[in-house]
C-alpha positions in Angstrom: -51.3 23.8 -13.4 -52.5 22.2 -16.7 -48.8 22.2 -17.9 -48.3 19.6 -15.1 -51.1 17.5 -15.5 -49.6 17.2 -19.7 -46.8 16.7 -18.4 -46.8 13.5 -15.7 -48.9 11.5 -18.1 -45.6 11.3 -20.6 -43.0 10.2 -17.9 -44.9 7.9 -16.4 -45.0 6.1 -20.1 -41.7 6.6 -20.5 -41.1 4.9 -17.3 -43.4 2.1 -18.5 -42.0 1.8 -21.8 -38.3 1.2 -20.9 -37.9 -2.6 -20.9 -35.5 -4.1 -17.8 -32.8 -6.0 -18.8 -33.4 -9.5 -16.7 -37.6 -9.3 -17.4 -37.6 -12.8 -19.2 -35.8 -14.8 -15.3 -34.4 -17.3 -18.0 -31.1 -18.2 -16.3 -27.7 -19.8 -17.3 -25.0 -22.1 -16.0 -21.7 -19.8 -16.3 -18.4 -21.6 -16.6 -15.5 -19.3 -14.8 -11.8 -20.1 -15.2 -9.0 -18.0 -13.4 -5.9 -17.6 -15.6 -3.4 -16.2 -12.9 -0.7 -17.1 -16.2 2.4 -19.2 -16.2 3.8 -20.5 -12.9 7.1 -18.8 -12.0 9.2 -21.1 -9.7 11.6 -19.2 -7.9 13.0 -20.0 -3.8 9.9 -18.4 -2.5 7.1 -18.7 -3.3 7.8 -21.9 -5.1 4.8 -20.7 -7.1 3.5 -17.4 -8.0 0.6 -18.4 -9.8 -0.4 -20.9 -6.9 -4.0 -20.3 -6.2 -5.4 -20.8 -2.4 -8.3 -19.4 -2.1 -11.0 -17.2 -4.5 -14.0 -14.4 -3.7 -16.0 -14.3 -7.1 -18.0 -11.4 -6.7 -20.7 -10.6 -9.6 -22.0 -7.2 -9.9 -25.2 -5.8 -11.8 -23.4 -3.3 -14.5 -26.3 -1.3 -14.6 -27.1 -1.0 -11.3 -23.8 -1.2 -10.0 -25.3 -3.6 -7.0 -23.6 -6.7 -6.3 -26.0 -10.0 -6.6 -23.2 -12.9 -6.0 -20.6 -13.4 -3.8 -18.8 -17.0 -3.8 -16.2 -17.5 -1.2 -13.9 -21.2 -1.8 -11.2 -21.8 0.4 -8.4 -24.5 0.2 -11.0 -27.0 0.8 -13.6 -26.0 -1.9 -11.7 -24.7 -4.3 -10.3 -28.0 -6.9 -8.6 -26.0 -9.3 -10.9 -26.3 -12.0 -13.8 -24.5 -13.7 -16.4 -22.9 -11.2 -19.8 -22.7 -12.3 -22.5 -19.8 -11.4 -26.0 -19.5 -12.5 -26.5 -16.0 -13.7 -29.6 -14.5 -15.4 -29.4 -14.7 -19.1 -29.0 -11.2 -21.4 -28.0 -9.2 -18.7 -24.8 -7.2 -18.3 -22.6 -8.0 -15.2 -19.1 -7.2 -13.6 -17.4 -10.0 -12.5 -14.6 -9.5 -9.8 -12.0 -12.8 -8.4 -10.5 -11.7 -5.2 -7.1 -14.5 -5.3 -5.5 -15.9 -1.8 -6.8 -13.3 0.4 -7.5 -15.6 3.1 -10.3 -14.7 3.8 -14.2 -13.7 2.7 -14.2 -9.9 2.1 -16.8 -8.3 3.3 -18.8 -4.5 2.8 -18.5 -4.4 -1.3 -21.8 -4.5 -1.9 -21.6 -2.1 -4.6 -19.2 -1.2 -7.6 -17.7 1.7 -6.1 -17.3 -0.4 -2.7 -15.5 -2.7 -4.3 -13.1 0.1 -5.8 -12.2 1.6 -2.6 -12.2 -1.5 -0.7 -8.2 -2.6 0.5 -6.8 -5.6 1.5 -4.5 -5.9 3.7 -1.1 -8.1 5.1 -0.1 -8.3 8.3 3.4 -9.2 7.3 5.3 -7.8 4.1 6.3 -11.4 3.6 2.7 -13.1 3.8 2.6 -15.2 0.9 2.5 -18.9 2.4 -1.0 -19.3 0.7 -0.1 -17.8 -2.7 0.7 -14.2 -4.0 -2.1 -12.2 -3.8 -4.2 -11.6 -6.7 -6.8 -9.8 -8.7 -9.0 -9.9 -11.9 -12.2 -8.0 -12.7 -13.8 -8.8 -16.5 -16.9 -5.9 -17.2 -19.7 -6.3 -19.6 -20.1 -10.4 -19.4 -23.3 -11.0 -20.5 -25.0 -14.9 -20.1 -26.6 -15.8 -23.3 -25.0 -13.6 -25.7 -20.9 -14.4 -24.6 -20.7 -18.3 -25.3 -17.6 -20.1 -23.5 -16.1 -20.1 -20.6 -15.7 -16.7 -18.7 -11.8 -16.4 -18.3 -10.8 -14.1 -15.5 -7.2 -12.9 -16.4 -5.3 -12.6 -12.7 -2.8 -9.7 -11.7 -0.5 -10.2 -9.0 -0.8 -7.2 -6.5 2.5 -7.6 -5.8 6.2 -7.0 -7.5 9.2 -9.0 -7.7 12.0 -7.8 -7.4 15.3 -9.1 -8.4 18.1 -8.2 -7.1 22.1 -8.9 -8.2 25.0 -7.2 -8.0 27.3 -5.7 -10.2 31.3 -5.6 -8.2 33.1 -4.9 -11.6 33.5 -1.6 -10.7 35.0 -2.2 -7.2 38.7 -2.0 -6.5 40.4 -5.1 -7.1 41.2 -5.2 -2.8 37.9 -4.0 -1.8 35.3 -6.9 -0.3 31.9 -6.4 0.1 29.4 -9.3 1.7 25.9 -8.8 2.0 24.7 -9.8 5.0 21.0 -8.5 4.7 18.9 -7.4 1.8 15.5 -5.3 2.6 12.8 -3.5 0.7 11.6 -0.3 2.8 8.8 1.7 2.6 6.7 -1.6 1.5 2.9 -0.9 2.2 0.4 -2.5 4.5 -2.1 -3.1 2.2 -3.2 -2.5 -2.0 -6.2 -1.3 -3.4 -6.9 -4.9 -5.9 -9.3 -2.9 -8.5 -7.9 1.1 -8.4 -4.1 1.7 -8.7 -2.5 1.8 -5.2 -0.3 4.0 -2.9 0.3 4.0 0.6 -2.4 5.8 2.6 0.5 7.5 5.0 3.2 6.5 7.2 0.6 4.0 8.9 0.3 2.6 6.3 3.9 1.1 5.7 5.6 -1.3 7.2 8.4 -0.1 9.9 10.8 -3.0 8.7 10.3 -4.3 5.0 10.2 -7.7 3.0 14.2 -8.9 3.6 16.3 -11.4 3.7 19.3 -12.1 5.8 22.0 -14.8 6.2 21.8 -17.8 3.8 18.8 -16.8 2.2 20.6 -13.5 0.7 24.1 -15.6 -0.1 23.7 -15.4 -3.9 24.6 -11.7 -3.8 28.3 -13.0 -2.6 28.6 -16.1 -5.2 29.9 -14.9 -8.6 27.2 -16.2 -11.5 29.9 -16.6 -14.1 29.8 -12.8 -15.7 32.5 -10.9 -14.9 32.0 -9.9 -11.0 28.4 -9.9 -11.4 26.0 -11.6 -8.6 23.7 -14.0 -8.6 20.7 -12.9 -7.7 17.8 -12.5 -5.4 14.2 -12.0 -5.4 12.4 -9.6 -3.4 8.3 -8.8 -3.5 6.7 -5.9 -2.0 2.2 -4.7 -2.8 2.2 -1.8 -5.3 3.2 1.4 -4.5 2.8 4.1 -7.1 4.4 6.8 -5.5 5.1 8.9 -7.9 8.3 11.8 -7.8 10.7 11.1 -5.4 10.2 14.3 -2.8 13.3 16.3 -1.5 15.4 13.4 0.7 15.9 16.1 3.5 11.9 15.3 4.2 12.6 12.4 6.2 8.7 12.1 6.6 7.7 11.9 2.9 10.9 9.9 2.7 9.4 7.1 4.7 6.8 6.5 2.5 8.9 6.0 -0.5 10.1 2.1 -1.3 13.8 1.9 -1.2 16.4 -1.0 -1.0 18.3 -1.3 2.1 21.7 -3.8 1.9 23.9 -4.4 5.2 27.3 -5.0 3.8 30.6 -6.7 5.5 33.0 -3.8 4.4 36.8 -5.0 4.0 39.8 -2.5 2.3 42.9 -1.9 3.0 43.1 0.0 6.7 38.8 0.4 6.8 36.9 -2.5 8.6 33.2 -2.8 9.5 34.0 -4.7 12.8 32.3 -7.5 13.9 28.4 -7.0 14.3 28.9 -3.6 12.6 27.6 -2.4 9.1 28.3 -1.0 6.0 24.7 0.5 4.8 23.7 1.0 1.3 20.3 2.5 0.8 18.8 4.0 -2.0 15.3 4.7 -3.7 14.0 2.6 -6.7 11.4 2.9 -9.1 11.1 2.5 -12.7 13.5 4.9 -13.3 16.0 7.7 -12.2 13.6 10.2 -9.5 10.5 8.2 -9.5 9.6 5.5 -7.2 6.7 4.0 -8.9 6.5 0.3 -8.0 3.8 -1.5 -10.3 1.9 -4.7 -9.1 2.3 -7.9 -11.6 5.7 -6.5 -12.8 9.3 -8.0 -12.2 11.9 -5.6 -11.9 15.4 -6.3 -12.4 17.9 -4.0 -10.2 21.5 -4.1 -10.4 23.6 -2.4 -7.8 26.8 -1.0 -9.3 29.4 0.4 -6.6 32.3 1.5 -7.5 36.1 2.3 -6.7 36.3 2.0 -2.8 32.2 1.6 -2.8 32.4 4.2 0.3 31.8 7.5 -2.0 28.8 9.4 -3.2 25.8 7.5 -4.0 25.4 3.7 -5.4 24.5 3.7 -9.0 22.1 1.0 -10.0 20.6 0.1 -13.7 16.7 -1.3 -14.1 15.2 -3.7 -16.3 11.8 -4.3 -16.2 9.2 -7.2 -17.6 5.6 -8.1 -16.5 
């Protein structure tokens, strides 16, 4: 009993003793810039650094508890600096959420805000801007002078996409009529690296493009029999090994490029309304189908003699 009563009298100094970290209230007007980096114009989006909307979400570090969340829209949000008054000397996580659309809701804690996903309904959604993500930890008022500059990732990839005919017979033709991404996920996980929860979780017809919009794989860009080419975007998807192909339900889950070819050769026709279909996996390289967000991969589909045997080769490049 008396070892207690020794005891409780030296926590309860301890307790006293340890000084919080926002005691002195003195607060300070924080200057935020988003750098979502160099606009890349392409056919669509005309923009991938075009910024719609931002959540600014500023956690406690050493609490882990959020204290501000700052939704602009299209409306509120100029383009310029935003300003937030945050308590001076104290450690905080700062978190942009990037044309989401919407105000998120249920982070109201660091390890929320980790397993919290966002989601498209269509694997093309981008009208308001490429969805986007930056996080900066350990920003402390007072003691980090200029502006806070939030560095943006896009959660997505683009993909381009050309190809490669030199190694076609001279009398084969092959017109691409339809390009697709498959096995593109539903939604991302914006601050933890991102897979697809399960079949559910992927959309049941890709990001493509068909007609016109997929033309510049027929036009010749001036090397050799090499396409133009053709850009493609799809969320992460870090799915790792490619599993056995006879698993057609792993298989699903896997992103994969889908192309629906016109097929001409000497005695072999398609037929009207009927198909060729390429399909293979991707990923950054030969049995892995790891798909990074703010990366731009550079496919190149290389068929060759009559195109009709074994599987299509293809070469990757990749750049963020």
């Amino acid at each position: 009993m008396k070892k207690i009563l020794l005891l409780l009298p030296m926590l309860i100094c301890f307790a006293a003793c340890e000084k919080a970290p926002d005691s002195s209230g003195e607060k300070s007007l924080v200057a935020i810039v988003l750098d979502t980096g160099p606009g890349v114009k392409s056919k669509d989006p005309s923009d991938d650094s075009a910024v719609s909307d931002v959540n600014l979400l500023v956690y406690n570090s050493r609490s882990g508890m959020l204290e501000e969340h700052l939704w602009l829209d299209s409306k509120t949000f100029t383009g310029g600096k935003i300003t937030m008054t945050l308590l001076r000397n104290v450690r905080y996580t700062v978190a942009a959420c990037i044309n989401f659309g919407y105000k998120i809701q249920d982070v109201p804690t660091l390890e929320k805000l980790k397993e919290f996903r966002y989601y498209m309904v269509y694997p093309d959604e981008y009208s308001l801007g490429l969805p986007m993500a930056a996080l900066r930890e350990g920003f402390t008022p007072g003691q980090d002078e200029g502006p806070l500059i939030l560095k943006a990732e896009r959660l997505m990839a683009r993909i381009t996409l050309t190809i490669d005919r030199s190694g076609l017979d001279k009398d084969v033709i092959m017109t691409v009529a339809e390009a697709e991404i498959g096995g593109c996920p539903r939604s991302v996980t914006p601050f933890d690296s991102s897979r697809p929860t399960g079949r559910s979780d992927v959309f049941s017809k890709g990001f493509f493009k068909k007609g016109i919009p997929v033309n510049d794989l027929n036009i010749n860009s001036g090397e050799g029999r090499k396409s133009r080419s053709v850009d493609l975007y799809m969320l992460e998807s870090l799915s790792g090994e490619l599993p056995a192909m006879d698993n057609p339900t792993l298989v699903a889950v896997y992103p994969y490029i889908q192309l629906k070819i016109d097929y001409i050769a000497p005695g072999v026709y398609a037929g009207i309304g009927k198909w060729l279909t390429y399909r293979f996996c991707i990923g950054e390289k030969e049995g892995n189908a790891d798909i990074k967000r703010n990366t731009r991969y550079h496919f190149t589909v290389c068929p060759q003699g009559t195109g009709l045997s074994g599987e299509p080769s293809w070469k990757v490049e990749f750049t963020n």
